[in-house]
C-alpha positions in Angstrom: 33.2 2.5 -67.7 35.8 5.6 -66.9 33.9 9.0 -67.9 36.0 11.2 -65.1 39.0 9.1 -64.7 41.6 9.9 -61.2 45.1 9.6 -61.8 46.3 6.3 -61.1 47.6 5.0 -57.3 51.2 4.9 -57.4 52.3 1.0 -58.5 54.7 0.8 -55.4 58.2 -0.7 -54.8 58.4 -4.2 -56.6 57.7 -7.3 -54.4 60.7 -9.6 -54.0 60.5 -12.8 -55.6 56.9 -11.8 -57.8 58.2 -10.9 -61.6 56.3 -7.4 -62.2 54.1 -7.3 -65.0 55.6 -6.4 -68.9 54.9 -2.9 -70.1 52.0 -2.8 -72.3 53.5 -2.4 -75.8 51.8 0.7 -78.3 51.6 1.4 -81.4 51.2 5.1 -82.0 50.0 6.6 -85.5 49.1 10.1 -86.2 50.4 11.9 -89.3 51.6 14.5 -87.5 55.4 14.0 -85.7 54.6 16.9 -83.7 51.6 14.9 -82.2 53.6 11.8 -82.2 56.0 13.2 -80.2 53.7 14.6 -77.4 51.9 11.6 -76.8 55.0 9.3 -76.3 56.1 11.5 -74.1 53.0 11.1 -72.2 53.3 7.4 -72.5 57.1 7.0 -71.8 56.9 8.6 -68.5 54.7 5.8 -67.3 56.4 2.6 -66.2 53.8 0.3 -67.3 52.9 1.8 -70.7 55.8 1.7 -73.5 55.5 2.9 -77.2 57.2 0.4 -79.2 56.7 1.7 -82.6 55.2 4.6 -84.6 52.8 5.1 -88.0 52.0 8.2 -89.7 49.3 6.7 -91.2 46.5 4.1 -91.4 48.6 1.5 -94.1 51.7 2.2 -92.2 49.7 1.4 -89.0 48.2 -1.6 -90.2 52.1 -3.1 -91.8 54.2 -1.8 -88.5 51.0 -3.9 -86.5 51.6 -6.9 -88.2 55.8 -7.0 -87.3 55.9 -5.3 -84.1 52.1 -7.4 -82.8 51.7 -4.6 -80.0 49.4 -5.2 -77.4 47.6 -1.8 -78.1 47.3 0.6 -80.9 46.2 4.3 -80.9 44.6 5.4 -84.1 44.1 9.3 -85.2 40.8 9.4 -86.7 42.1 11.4 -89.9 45.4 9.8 -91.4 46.2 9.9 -94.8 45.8 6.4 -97.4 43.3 4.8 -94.8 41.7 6.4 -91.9 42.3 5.2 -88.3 38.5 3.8 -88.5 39.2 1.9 -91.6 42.9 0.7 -90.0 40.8 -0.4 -87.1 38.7 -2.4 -88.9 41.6 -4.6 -90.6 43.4 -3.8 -87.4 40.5 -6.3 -85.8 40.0 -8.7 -88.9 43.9 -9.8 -88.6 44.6 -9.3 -84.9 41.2 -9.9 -83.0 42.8 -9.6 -79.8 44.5 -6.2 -80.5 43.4 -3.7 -78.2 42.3 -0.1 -79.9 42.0 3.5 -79.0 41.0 6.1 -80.7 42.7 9.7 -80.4 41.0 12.6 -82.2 40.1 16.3 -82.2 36.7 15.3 -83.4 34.3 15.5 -80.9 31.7 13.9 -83.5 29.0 11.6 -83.0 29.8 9.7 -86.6 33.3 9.4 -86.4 32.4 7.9 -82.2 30.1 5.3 -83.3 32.1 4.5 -86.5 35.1 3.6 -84.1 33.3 1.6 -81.6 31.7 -1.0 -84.6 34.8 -0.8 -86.3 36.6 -2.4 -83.0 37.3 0.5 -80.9 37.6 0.2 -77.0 38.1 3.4 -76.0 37.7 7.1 -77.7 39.9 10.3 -76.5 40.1 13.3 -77.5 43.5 15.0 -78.1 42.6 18.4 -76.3 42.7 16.3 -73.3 44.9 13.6 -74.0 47.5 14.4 -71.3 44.1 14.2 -68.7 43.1 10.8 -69.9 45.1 8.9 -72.5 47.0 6.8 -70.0 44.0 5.6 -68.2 42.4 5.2 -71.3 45.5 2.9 -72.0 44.9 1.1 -69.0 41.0 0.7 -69.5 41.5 -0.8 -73.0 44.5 -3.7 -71.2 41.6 -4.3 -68.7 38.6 -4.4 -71.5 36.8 -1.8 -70.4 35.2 0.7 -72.7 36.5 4.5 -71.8 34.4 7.0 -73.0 34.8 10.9 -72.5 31.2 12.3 -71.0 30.3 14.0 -74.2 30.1 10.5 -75.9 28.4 9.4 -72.8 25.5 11.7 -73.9 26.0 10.5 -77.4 25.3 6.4 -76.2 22.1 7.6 -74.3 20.7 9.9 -76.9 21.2 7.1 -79.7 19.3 4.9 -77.4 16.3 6.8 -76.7 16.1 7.9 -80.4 16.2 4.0 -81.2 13.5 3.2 -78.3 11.3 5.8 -79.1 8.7 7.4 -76.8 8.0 4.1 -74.7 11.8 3.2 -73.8 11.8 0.7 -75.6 13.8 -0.6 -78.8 11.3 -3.2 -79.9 7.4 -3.2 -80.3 5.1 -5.7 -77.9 4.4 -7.6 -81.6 8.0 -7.9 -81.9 8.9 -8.9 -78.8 5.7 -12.1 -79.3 7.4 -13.3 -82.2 10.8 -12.7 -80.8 10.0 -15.1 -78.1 8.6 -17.6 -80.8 11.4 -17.4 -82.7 13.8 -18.4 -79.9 11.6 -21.3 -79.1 12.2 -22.3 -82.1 9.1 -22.2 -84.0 8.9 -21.5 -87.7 7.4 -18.7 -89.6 4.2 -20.4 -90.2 3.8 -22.0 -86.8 3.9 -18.5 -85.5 1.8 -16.8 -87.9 -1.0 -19.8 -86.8 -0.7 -18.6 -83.6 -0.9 -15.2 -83.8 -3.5 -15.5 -86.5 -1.4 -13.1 -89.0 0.3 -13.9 -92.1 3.5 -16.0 -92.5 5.0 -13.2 -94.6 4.2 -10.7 -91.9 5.9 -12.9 -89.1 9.2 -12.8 -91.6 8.9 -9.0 -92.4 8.8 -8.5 -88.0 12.1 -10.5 -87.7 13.6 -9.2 -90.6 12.3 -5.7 -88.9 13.7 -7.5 -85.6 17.4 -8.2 -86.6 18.0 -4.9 -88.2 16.5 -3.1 -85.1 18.9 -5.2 -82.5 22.0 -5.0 -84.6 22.1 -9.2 -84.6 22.5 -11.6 -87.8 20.7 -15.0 -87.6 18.0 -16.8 -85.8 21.0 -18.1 -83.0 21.5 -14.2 -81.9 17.9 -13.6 -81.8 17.5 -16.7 -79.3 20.8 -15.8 -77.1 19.3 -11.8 -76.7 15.8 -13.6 -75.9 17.8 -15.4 -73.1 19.2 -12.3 -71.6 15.9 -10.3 -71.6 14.0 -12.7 -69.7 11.9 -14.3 -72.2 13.1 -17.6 -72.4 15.3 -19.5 -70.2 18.5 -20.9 -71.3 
């Protein structure tokens, strides 16, 4: 993860006979030119970055994605006909390999976590965008997350408010029938064993998949496997 990101070693004179690497290929949108025009400037200069085309908005974005297939798109949060959050999320529906930034004046909690479930990799912020957009750039061609410090804070203050007091997300209750669960027991098998009701056992995994952010029973079972409660 990049919080205070170093300007990048120099790439060097090309090594005879090894074909360098393609410029990554962007697609910009911002409904502002003025904008537009600033930050491909910023990208241009950089041999291995290349803006290929350019939306000024989220439809235009999602359309100019679908003929140009970049390898990366940067998305201002607040585009006219569909938001660069709701461009993202069709963004990763048709093109789940697509890399996505985010480039906004909104230093906002909401709009940050919005952007990372809708697909986001990375989430700048335009006052400093000449600072960190091209390693953010870099980052998301890697697939690492690159995150300002101030949504940093945001990450660990969302967790603690979601583990509470203890540290931790999910209750010693949950964590029993958690561990049932992914051994494959069923509700009443479970509620035998802990000597509680059957429609108690479903109300703690119900209560369980909401709290973990997973779907199914398989989820439950693969996150029981990477805390330590069962072995694989």
């Amino acid at each position: 993860m990049h919080v205070h990101p170093r300007d990048a070693a120099p790439t060097g004179p090309a090594v005879p006979g090894v074909p360098e690497a393609p410029a990554t290929r962007i697609l910009l949108a911002d409904d502002h030119a003025l904008v537009r025009r600033g930050v491909r400037l910023i990208l241009d200069g950089e041999p291995d970055l290349t803006v290929v085309a350019e939306a000024g908005d989220g439809v235009e974005a999602v359309a100019k994605a679908r003929i140009e297939r970049p390898d990366l798109v940067i998305l201002d949060v607040a585009m006219p006909r569909l938001t660069g959050v709701q461009a993202a999320r069709e963004l990763s529906r048709l093109q789940p390999d697509l890399r996505i930034l985010m480039l906004t004046m909104y230093d906002n909690e909401q709009y940050f976590f919005e952007a990372l479930k809708a697909g986001a990799v990375g989430y700048v912020l335009k006052s400093v965008a000449d600072r960190d957009l091209v390693e953010a750039c870099r980052s998301a061609m890697r697939d690492e997350p690159f995150l300002y410090p101030g949504a940093v804070n945001a990450l660990i203050r969302n967790y603690l408010d979601r583990a509470g007091p203890g540290g931790r997300i999910i209750t010693d209750r949950e964590e029993q029938i958690l561990k049932l669960v992914a051994e494959g027991h069923s509700s009443k098998e479970i509620a035998d064993l802990l000597v509680i009701s059957a429609k108690t056992v479903e109300r703690h995994r119900a209560n369980l998949l909401n709290k973990l952010g997973l779907r199914d029973r398989l989820a439950l079972t693969r996150y029981a496997i990477r805390a330590g409660l069962i072995q694989a």
